[in-house]
C-alpha positions in Angstrom: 26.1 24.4 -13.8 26.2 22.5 -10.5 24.5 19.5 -10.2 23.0 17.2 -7.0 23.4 13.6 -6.8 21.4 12.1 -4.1 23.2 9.3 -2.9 20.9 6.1 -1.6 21.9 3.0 0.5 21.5 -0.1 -1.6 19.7 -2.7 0.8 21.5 -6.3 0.6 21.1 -9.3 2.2 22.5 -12.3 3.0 21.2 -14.3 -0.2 19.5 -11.9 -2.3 19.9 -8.3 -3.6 16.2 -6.6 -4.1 15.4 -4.7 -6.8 13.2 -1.9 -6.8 10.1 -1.5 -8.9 7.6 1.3 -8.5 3.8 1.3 -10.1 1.3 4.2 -9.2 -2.2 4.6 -9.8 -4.4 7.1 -10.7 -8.6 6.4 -10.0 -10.0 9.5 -11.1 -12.0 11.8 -9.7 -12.6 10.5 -5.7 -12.2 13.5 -3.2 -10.9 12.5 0.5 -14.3 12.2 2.7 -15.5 9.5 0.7 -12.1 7.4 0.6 -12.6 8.3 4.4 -15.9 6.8 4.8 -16.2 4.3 2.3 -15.0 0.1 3.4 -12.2 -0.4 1.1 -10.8 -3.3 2.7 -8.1 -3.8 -0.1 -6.9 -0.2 0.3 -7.0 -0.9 4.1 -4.5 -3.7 3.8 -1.8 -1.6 2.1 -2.2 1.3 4.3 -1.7 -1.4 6.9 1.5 -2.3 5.5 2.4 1.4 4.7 0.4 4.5 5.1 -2.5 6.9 4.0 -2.4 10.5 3.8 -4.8 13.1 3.2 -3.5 15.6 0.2 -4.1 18.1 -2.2 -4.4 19.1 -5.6 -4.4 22.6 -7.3 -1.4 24.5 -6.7 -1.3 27.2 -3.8 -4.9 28.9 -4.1 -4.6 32.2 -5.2 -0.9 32.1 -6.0 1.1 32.0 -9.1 1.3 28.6 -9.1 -2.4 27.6 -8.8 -3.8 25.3 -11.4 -7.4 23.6 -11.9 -8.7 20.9 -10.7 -9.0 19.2 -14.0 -8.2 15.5 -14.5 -5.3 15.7 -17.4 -3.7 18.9 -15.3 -3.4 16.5 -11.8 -1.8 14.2 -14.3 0.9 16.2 -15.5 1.3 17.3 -12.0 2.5 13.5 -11.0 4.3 13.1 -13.3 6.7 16.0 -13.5 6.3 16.9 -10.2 5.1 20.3 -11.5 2.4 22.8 -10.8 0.5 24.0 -14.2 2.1 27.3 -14.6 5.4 25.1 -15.5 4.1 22.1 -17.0 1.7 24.3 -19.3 -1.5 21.9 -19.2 -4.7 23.5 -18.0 -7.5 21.2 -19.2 -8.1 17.9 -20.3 -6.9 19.3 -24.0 -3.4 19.4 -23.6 -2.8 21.9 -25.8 1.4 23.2 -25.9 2.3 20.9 -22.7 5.9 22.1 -22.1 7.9 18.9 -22.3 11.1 20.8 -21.1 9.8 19.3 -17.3 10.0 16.0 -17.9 8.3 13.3 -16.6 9.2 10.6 -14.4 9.5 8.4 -17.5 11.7 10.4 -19.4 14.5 10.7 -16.3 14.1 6.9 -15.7 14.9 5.7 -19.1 17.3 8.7 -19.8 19.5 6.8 -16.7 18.5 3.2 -16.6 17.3 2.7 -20.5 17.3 -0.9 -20.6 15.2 -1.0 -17.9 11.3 -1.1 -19.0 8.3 1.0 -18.9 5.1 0.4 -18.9 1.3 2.4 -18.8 -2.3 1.1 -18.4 -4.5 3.4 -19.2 -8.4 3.7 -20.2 -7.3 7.0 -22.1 -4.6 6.8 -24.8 -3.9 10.8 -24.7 -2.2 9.9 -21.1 0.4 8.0 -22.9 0.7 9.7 -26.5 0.5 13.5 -25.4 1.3 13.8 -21.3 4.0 11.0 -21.5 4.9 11.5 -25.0 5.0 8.2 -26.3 7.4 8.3 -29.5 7.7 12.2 -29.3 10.8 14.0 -30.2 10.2 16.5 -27.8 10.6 13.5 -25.2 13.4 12.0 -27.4 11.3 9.7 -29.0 10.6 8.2 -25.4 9.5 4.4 -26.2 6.5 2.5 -23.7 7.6 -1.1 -23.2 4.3 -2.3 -22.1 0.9 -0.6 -23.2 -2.6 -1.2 -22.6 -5.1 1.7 -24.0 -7.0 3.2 -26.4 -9.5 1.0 -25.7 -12.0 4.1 -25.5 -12.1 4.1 -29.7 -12.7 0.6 -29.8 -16.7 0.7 -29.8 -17.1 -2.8 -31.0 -15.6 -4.2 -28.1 -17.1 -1.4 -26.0 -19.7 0.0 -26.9 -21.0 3.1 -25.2 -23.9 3.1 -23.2 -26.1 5.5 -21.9 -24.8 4.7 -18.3 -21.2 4.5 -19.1 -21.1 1.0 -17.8 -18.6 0.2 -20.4 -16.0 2.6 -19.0 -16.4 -0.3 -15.9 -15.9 -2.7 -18.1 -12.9 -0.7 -19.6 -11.0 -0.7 -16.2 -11.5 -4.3 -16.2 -9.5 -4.7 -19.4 -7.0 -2.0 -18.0 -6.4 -3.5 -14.6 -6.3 -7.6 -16.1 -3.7 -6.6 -18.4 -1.8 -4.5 -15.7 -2.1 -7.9 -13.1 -1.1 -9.8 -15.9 1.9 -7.8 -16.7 3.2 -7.3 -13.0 3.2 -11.1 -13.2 4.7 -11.7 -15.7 7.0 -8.9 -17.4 7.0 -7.2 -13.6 8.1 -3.7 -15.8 10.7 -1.0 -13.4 8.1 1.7 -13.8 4.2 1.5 -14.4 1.2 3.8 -14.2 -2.4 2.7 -14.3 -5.4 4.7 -15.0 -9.0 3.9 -13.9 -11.9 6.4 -14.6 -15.0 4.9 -14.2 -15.0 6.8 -10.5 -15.0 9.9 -12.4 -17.4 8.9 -15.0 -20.0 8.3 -12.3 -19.2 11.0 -9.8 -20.2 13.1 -13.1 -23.7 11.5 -13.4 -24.5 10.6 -10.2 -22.7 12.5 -7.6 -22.6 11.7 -4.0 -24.9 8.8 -4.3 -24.7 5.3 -4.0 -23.5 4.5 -7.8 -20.5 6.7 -6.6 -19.7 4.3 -3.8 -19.9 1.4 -6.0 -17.6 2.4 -7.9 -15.3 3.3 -5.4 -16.2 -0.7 -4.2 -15.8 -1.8 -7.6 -11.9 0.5 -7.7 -11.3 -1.4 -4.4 -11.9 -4.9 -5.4 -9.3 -4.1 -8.6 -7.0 -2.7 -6.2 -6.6 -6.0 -4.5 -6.1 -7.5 -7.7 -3.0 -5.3 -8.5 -2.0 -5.6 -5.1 -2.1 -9.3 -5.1 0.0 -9.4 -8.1 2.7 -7.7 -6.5 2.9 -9.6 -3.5 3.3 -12.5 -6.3 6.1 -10.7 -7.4 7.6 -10.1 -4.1 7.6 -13.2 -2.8 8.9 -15.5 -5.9 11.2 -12.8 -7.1 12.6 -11.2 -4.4 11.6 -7.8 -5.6 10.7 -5.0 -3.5 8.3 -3.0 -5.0 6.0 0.5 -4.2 2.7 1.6 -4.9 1.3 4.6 -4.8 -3.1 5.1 -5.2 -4.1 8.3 -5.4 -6.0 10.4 -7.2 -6.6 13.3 -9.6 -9.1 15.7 -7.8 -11.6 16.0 -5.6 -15.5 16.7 -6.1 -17.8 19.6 -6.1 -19.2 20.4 -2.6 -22.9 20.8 -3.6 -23.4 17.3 -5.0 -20.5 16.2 -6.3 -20.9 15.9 -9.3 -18.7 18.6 -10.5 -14.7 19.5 -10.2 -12.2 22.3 -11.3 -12.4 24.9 -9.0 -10.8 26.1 -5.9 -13.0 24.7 -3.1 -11.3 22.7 -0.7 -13.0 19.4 -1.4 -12.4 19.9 -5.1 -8.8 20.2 -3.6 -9.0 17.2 -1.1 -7.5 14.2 -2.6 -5.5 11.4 -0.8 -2.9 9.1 -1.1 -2.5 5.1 -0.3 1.0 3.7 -0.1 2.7 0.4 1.2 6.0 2.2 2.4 6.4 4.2 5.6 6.1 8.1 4.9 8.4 10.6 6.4 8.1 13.1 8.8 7.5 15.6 6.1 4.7 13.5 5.0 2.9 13.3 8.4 3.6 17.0 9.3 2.3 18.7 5.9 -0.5 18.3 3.4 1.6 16.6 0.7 0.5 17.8 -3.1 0.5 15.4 -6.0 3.8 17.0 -7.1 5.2 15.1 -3.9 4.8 11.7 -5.5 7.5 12.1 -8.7 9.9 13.2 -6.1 9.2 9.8 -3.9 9.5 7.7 -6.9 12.5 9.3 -7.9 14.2 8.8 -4.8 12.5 4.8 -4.3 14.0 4.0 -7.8 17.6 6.0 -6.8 17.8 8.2 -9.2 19.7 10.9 -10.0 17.9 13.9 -11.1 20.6 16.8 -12.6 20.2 19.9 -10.7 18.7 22.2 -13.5 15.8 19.9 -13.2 15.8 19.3 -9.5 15.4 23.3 -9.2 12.3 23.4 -11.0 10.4 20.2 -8.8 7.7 22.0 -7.0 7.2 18.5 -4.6 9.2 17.2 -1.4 10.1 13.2 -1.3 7.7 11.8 0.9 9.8 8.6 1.5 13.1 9.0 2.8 15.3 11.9 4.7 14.3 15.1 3.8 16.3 18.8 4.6 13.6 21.5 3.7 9.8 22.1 2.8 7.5 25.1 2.8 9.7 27.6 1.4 8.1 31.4 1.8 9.6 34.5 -0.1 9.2 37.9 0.2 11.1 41.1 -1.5 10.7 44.6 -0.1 13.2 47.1 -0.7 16.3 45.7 -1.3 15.9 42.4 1.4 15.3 39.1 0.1 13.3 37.3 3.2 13.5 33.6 3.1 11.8 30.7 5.2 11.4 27.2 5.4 10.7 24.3 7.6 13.4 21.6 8.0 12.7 18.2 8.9 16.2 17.3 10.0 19.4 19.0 11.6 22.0 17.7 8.8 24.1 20.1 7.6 23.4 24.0 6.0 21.3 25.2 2.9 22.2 27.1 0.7 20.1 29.8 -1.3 19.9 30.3 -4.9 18.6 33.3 -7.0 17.8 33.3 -10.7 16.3 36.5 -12.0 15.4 35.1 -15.4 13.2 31.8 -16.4 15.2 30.3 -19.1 14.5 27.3 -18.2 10.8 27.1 -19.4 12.5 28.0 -23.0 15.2 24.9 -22.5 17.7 27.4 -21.7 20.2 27.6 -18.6 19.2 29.6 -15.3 22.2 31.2 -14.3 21.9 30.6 -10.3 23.9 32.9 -7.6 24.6 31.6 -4.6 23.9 34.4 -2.2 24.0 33.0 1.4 24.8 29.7 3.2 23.2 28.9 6.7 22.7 26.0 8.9 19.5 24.3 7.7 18.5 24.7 12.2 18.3 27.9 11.2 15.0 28.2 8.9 15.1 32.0 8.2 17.2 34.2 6.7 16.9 37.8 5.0 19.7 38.7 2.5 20.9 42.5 1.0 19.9 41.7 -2.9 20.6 45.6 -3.8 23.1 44.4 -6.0 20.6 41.8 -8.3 18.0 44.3 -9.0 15.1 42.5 -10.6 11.2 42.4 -10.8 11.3 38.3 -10.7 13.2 35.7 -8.6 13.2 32.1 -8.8 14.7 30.9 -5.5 15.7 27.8 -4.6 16.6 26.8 -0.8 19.0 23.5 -1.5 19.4 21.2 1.5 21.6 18.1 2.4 19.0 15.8 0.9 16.3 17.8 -0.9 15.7 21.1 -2.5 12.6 23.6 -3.0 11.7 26.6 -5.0 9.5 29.7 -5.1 9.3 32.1 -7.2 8.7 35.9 -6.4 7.8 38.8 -9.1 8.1 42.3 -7.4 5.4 45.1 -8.2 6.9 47.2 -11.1 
């Protein structure tokens, strides 16, 4: 099978070569109007330096690909850069996550394995079951650095009627993160702060929400602070990515996992400049794997590139939006292009072997400049009820997938 290696510029200057480090951050459970209206100076200064975006969870409503607004599901979503109906979690049980997509984890080590890894997390399943910590279905993938769990230890914690240990939780989480971007500075990090959740679940839209949110803020700067540490004595460049997992319910807030839109409405805060893809769409968490990828140059084979239902939001980009439609024996194909580089070329699988860790067996069926963003292609000879069809650009690719009435 054919396979894409992205090629990247390496940045030097005169005395020092950068190296790039990426964390991202997950605070659970804040939907977009209230990042929007809240004073979150320490968010402010990184979107100074780099940018904010309004996005979304949850898949395309109504479509194949839609998945819940659950917390573990928006998860999985970063980090394969997968909607639910690849990935296989629907709820916060992770029950038969298909590990074939991997995360961003398992491609970094799999290609730079001495560099390190490391996850901050108020909920252990985030590392032992979405990441797969020690799993042989992630080939026994190893955390360098780990700070969690710390949800079974009641003696340092105990629970409360108010959850105000789950604050006190974050603090734990996000000391040991600073402490660790200080000091071990790891390649690749994920935090995870859920206190936001925990009182957008008993208090709704109220003014407990919005201290939390004040309280997320505040540890924000914290994180942020260590990495200009890092930047400055070490010559590092590094990313960060805040964002979160879904919105809220639009009656009160108070509840999540459906379709509405502000269940839907998430965000994203950033320190780099965003693309021209970024600014003209409504990125999806399944955009930020992708980014990362391409931030931390690697090179992703194209089996798995095929499947990545997200668009790099950092650097050039070729294609987005991809539409399909088959009637008759006419495959119709769309997309948007953010650039005028070269052509695309169009895929067709008519099985999904993948899913099973098989091979797709891709046909190239047409070839046209990328300018050209339409085209509509005689398939009478690939008679099928299901197509998986990929548009491959100059710098990107995207899917869709199409199953014909029988």
């Amino acid at each position: 099978m054919k396979y894409i290696f992205l090629l990247f510029s390496t940045l030097i200057v005169t005395k020092y070569s950068f190296s790039q480090k990426v964390i991202f951050v997950i605070a659970d459970g804040i939907a977009a109007d209230v990042v929007e209206m809240a004073q979150l100076p320490n968010l402010n200064r990184i979107v100074k330096e780099g940018s904010y975006l309004r996005a979304h969870v949850g898949g395309d409503k109504g479509g194949y690909n839609q998945s819940p607004t659950i917390s573990a599901v928006g998860y999985n979503s970063l980090l394969t850069g997968t909607w639910s109906n690849k990935h296989n979690v629907w709820d916060n049980d992770i029950k038969n996550q298909n590990y074939t997509y991997p995360s961003i984890f398992k491609l970094f080590k799999e290609q730079y394995p001495k560099k390190k890894i490391g996850i901050y997390s108020s909920w252990i399943d985030n590392r032992k079951k979405l990441v797969g910590d020690g799993l042989a279905q992630t080939n026994h993938l190893k955390v360098d650095y780990i700070s969690d769990g710390f949800e079974l230890d009641t003696i340092q914690f105990p629970h409360d009627k108010l959850s105000k240990y789950m604050h006190l939780i974050d603090e734990k989480v996000i000391s040991d993160a600073v402490q660790s971007v200080k000091e071990q500075a790891p390649d690749l990090s994920w935090v995870y702060l859920e206190y936001t959740d925990d009182m957008g679940h008993r208090y709704g839209d109220s003014p407990a929400f919005l201290d939390a949110l004040q309280k997320l803020d505040i540890q924000m700067g914290k994180l942020y602070d260590a990495i200009l540490y890092r930047k400055q004595n070490f010559k590092e460049d590094w990313m960060i990515v805040i964002t979160t997992d879904h919105g809220r319910g639009e009656k009160d807030g108070k509840d999540h996992g459906g379709q509405n839109l502000r269940e839907r409405s998430t965000w994203m805060v950033t320190n780099k400049k965003v693309n021209s893809y970024a600014h003209l769409n409504n990125p999806g968490i399944v955009d930020i794997m992708p980014s990362i990828a391409n931030f931390l140059s690697l090179h992703i084979p194209a089996a798995i590139q095929y499947e990545i239902d997200g668009v790099p939001l950092i650097g050039k980009v070729s294609v987005g939006n991809p539409q399909v439609n088959v009637f008759q024996n006419t495959l119709d194909v769309s997309w948007q292009n953010y650039n005028e580089e070269g052509d695309v070329k169009i895929w067709v699988s008519l099985k999904n072997d993948f899913k099973d860790a098989g091979q797709d067996k891709y046909i190239l069926i047409n070839e046209v400049p990328v300018s050209q963003r339409h085209t509509v292609i005689d398939i009478s000879n690939y008679p099928s009820i299901f197509y998986k069809v990929v548009v491959e650009g100059k710098y990107n690719s995207v899917n869709k997938w199409f199953l014909r009435n029988k």
